[in-house]
C-alpha positions in Angstrom: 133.0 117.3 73.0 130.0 119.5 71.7 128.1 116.2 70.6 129.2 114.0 73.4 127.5 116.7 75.7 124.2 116.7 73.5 124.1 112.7 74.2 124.2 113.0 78.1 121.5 116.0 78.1 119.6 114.0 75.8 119.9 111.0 77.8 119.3 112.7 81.1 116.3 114.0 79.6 114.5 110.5 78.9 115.3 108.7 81.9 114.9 110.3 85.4 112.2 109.0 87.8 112.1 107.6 91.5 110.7 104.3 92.9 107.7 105.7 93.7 104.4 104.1 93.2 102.2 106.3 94.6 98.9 105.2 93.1 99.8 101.3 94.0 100.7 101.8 97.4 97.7 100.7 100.0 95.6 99.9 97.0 94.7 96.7 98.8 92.7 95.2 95.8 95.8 94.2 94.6 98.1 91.7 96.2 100.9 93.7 94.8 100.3 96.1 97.3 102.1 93.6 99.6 105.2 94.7 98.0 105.1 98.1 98.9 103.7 97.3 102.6 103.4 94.2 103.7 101.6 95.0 106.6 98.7 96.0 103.8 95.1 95.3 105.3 94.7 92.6 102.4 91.6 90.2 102.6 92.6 87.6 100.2 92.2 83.9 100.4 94.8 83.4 97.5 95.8 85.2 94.3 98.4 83.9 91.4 100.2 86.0 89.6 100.4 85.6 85.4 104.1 84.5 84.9 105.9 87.1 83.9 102.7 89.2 83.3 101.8 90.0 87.1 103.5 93.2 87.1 105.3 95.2 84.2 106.8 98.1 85.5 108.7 100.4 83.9 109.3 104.8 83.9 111.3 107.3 82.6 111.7 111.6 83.3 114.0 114.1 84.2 115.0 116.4 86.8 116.1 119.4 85.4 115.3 119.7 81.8 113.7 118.3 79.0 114.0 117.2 75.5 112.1 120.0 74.3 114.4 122.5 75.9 117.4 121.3 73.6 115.3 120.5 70.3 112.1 122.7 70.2 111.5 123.8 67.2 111.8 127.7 67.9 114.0 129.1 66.0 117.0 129.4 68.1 120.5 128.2 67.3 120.2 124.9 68.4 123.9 125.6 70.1 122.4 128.6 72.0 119.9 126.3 73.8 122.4 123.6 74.5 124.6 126.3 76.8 121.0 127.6 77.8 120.2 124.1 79.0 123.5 123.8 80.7 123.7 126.7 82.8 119.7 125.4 84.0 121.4 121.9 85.1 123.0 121.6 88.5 125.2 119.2 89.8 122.2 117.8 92.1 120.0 117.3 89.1 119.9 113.1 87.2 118.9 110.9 86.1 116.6 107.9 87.5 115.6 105.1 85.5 113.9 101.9 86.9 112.3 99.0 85.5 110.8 95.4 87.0 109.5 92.4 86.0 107.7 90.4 88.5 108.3 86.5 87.2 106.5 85.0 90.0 103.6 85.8 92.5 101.7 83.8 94.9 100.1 84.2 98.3 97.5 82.5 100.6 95.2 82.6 103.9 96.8 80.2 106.6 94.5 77.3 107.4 95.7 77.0 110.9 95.2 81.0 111.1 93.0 82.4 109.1 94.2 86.1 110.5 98.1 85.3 108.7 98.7 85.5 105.3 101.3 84.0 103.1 102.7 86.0 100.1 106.1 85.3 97.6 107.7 85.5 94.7 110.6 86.5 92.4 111.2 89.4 90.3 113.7 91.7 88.4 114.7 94.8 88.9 117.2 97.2 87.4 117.9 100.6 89.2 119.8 103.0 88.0 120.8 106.9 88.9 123.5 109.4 87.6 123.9 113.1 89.0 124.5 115.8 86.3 128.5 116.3 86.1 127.8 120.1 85.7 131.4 121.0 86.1 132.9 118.7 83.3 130.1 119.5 81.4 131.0 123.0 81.5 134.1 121.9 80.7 134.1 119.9 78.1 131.5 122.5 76.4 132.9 125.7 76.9 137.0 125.3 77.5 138.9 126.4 80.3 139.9 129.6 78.9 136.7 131.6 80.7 137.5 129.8 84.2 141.0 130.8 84.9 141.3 129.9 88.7 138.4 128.2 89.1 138.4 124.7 90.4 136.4 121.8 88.8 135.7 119.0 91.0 135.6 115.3 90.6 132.8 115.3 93.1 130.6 116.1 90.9 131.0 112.8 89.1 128.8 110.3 91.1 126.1 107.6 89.9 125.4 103.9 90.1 123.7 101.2 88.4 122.4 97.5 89.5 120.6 94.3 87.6 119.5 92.2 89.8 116.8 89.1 91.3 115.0 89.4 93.9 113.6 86.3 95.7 111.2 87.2 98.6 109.0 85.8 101.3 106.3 87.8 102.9 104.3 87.3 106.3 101.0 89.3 106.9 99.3 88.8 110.3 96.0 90.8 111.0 96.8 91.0 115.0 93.4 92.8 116.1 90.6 94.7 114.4 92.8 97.8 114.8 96.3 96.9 113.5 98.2 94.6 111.0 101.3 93.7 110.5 104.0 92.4 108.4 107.6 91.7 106.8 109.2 90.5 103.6 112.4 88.4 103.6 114.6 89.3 100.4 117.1 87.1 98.9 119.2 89.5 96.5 121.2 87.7 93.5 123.0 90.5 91.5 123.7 90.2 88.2 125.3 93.4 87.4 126.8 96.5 89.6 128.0 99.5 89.0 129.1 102.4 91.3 130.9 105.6 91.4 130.5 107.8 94.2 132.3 110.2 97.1 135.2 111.3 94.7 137.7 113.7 95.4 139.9 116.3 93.9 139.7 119.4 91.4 141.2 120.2 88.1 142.4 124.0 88.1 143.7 126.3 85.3 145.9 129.2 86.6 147.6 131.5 84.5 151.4 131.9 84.9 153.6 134.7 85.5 155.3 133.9 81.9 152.7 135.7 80.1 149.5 135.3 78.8 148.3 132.0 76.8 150.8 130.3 78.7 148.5 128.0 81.6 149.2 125.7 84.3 146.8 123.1 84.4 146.7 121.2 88.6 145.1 118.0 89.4 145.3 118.3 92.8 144.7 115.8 95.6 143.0 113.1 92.5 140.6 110.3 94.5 138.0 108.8 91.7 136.8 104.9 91.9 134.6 103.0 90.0 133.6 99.5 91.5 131.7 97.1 89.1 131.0 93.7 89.8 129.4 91.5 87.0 131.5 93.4 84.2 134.9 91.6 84.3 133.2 88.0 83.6 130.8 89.6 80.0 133.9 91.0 78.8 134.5 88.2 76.2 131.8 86.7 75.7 129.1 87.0 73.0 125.4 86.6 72.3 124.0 84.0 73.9 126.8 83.2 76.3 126.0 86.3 77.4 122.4 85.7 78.2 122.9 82.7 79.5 125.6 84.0 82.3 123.2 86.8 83.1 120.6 83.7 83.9 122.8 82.2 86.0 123.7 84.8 87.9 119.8 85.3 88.7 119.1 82.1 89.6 121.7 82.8 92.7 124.6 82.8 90.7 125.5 85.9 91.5 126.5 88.2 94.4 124.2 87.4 97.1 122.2 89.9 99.7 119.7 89.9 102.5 117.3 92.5 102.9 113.8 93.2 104.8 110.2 94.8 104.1 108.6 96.0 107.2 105.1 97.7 107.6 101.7 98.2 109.2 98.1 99.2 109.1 96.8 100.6 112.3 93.3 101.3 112.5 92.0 104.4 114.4 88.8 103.6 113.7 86.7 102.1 111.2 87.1 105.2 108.8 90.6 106.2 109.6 93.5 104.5 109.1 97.2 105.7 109.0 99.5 103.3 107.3 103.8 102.6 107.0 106.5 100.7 105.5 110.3 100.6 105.2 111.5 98.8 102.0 114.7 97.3 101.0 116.6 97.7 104.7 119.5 95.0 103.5 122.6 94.7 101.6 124.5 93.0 99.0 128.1 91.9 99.1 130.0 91.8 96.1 132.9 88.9 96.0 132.3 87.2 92.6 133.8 88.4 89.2 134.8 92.0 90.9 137.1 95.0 89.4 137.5 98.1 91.2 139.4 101.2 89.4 140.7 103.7 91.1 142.7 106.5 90.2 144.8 108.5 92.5 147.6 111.4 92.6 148.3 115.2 92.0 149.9 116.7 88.6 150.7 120.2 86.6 151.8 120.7 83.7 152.1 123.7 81.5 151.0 124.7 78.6 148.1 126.5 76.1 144.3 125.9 76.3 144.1 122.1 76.4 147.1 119.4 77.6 147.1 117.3 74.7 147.3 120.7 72.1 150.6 122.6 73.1 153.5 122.9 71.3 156.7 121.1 71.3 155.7 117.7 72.9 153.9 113.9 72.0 150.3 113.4 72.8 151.5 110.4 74.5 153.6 111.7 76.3 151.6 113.6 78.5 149.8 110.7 78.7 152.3 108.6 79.7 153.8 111.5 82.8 149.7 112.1 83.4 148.8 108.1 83.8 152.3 108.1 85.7 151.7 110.9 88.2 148.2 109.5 88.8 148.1 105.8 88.0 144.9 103.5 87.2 145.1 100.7 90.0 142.6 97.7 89.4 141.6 96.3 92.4 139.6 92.6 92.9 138.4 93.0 96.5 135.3 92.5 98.3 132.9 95.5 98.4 130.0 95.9 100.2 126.9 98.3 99.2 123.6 98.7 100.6 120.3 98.8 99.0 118.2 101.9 98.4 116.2 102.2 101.3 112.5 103.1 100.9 110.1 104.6 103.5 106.3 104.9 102.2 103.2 106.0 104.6 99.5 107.6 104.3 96.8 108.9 106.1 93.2 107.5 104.7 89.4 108.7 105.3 87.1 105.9 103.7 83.3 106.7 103.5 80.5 105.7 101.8 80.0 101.7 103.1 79.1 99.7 100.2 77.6 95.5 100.5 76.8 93.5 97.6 76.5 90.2 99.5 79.4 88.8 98.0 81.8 88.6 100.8 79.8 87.1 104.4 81.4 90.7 106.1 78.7 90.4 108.7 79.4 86.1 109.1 83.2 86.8 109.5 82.9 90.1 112.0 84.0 92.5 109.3 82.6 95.6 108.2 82.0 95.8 104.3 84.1 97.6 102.0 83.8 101.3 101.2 83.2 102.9 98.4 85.2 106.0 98.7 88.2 106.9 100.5 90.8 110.1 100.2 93.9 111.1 102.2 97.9 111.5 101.7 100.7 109.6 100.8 104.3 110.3 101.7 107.5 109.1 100.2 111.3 109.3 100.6 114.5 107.0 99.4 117.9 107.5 99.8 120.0 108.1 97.2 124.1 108.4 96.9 124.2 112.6 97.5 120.6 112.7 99.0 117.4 111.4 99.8 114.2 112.1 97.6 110.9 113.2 98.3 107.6 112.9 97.3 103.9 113.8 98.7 100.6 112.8 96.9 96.9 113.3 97.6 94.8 110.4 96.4 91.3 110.0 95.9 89.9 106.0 96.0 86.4 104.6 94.0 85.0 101.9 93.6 82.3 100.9 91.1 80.4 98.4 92.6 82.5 94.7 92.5 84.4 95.0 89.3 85.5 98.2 89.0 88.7 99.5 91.3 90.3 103.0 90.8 92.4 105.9 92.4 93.6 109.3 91.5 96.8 111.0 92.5 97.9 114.2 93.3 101.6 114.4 93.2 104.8 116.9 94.5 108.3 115.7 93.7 111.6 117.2 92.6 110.8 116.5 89.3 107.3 118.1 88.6 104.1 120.2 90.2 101.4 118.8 88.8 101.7 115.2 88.4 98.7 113.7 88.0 98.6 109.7 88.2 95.9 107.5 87.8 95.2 103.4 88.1 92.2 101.2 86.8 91.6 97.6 88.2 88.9 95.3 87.1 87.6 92.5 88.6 85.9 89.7 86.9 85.5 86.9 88.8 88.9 85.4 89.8 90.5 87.4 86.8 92.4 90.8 87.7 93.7 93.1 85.1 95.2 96.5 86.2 97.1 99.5 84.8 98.6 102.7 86.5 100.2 106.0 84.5 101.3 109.2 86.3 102.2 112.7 84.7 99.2 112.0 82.6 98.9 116.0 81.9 102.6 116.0 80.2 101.5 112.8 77.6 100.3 115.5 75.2 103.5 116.6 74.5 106.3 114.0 75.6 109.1 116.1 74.4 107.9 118.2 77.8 107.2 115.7 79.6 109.8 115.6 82.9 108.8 112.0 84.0 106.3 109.7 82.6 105.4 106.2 84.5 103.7 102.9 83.5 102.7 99.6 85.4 100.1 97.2 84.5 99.6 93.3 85.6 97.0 90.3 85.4 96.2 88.4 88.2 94.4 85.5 89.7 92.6 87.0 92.8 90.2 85.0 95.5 
């Protein structure tokens, strides 16, 4: 049990970050800001994304603990910081990990309207999140025998994970000098799902009046379920029959979803702007290749410290009365989940007007670009137990024509000082950019609570 516990601390340790791309959001030098808002003030007359190279991202943390906490090399009993660890850990810390691969990316300047602009694609994405079964954990590390009437609840067992394709359509339309607007049409194929959430009941130990080391041991009022979709059709299959089912199921072969992207720029004037987007308002139903277990029921039984270890009876027979009293049904109905909705908005200054003569501003009624620009970016997403939060400053400059960058500031649950930062070049049509946050924590990664990468190549006119 000891080393099973070291794996999830160690696990919850490296992955454990939020959606949150706080230095790409309304960096409008990149069309993959239309992603994250697509109501972005963009002035493109096309860009192509690099197959498969247009945007890698990818990140990793922890809320909670860290590596180091469990293996610094300190001279304590390495068994001594485990329980340390543990007692630190809450049932509302986990685990985030999220990764995606945009495969496709194109967009263009209607030639009936040169105020609308087309964007699309298709990428991949896989999301997952776990919460910090604290009282299992406490459990399965230090016994029963120290939490005689204490309850330990099922409720604390709650995550979900999702593979999936995303095919999207997006619609930009600068409506005046003051405001833009725009949506994204999604088109969710899922290739994998997994979910676990809203259990129920509590396992107790109480001590009976037939002396001591004798226990009863309650599951009382037992409600767990675990849907997956995607698992049942893997289950024998190998290698490449594998990959190629999960290809299928991309390319629409699996459970299908709608969702929407809605945002806006609005102008206050031509310094200020204030900015806002909701992401991912859809869902995803779940009909193909589905298995849902659920377990439900109440039981005691009596005995020493641990059910299977008391005297006088078969292992499997507790198992047998236990899986009796509270039987494992699987289920094969439709499920329906929706996806994690994203909100995103700022506040911007821009200062410091900068024209190189490159881009007719004065011909087309537009002022040029600025050099500088600084403000504040908020960030929330809802999550199974609760939404999360996030709040950046950002500082923007730009080095003459080929040279983008900005500079965050960020607050989340998972650190203080996060400090993020992105590069984009731009030479000629060619694009190349990269973004890290918690650059401070890179010194030391065994410290580190999060750490985040993204970098793409694009085609940009």
């Amino acid at each position: 049990m000891r080393a099973i516990l070291l794996f999830a601390i160690s696990l919850l340790s490296l992955f454990g970050y939020s959606q949150n791309k706080e230095t790409l959001y309304d960096f409008t030098d990149l069309p993959q800001s239309l992603l994250l808002n697509p109501g972005a003030d963009v002035r493109f007359n096309y860009h192509l994304g690099v197959p498969f190279l247009s945007q890698i991202h990818v990140n990793a943390g922890l809320k909670g603990a860290s590596l180091y906490d469990v293996f610094a090399d300190d001279g304590r009993d390495i068994n001594d910081k485990i329980e340390t660890t543990l007692n630190t850990l809450t049932s509302k810390d986990y685990l985030t990990a999220t990764q995606q691969l945009e495969i496709v990316s194109f967009g263009w300047k209607s030639k009936k309207n040169e105020k609308i602009y087309f964007s699309g694609g298709i990428y991949q994405e896989l999301d997952v999140i776990g919460y910090f079964p604290k009282d299992f954990a406490v459990l399965a590390y230090q016994g029963n025998q120290d939490f005689l009437n204490q309850s330990f609840r099922f409720s604390t067992i709650s995550g979900s994970a999702e593979l999936l394709a995303v095919y999207h359509f997006g619609y930009t339309k600068k409506v005046n000098k003051s405001m833009t607007f725009g949506a994204r049409a999604k088109l969710y194929s899922s290739i994998f799902h997994a979910r676990s959430a809203k259990n129920k009941g509590t396992f107790t130990t109480l001590e009976t009046p037939q002396g001591s080391n004798i226990y009863q041991h309650v599951i009382s009022n037992a409600d767990v379920t675990l849907r997956t979709s995607g698992y049942r059709g893997l289950k024998d299959l190998e290698g490449k029959e594998i990959a190629n089912k999960l290809i299928g199921r991309a390319l629409l072969g699996g459970n299908l979803g709608l969702g929407i992207d809605l945002g806006f720029t609005h102008k206050i004037n031509e310094q200020l702007a204030i900015t806002g987007s909701v992401n991912d308002l859809g869902v995803i139903v779940y009909n193909k290749d589905v298995e849902t277990y659920r377990a439900r029921g109440n039981y005691v039984f009596e005995g020493f410290e641990t059910p299977i270890q008391f005297s006088g009876q078969n292992p499997e027979n507790f198992l047998d009365e236990l899986e009796e009293a509270i039987p494992l049904d699987t289920l094969s109905t439709t499920y329906v989940t929706m996806r994690p909705l994203k909100f995103n908005g700022s506040v911007k200054y821009s200062f410091n007007k900068y024209d190189d003569g490159t881009c007719n501003c004065y011909l087309e009624g537009e002022q040029p670009p600025y050099l500088d620009a600084f403000g504040i970016q908020l960030f929330s997403q809802f999550r199974p137990k609760r939404p999360q939060y996030a709040a950046s400053l950002f500082y923007y400059k730009r080095f003459f024509s080929f040279l983008r960058t900005k500079l965050t500031y960020t607050i989340d649950d998972y650190s203080y000082n996060n400090i993020g930062f992105l590069l984009s070049t731009h030479i000629d049509k060619i694009n190349f950019y990269i973004s890290a946050n918690n650059l401070l924590e890179y010194t030391n990664l065994a410290k580190a609570r999060g750490a985040s990468l993204q970098l793409g190549f694009n085609i940009i006119m």
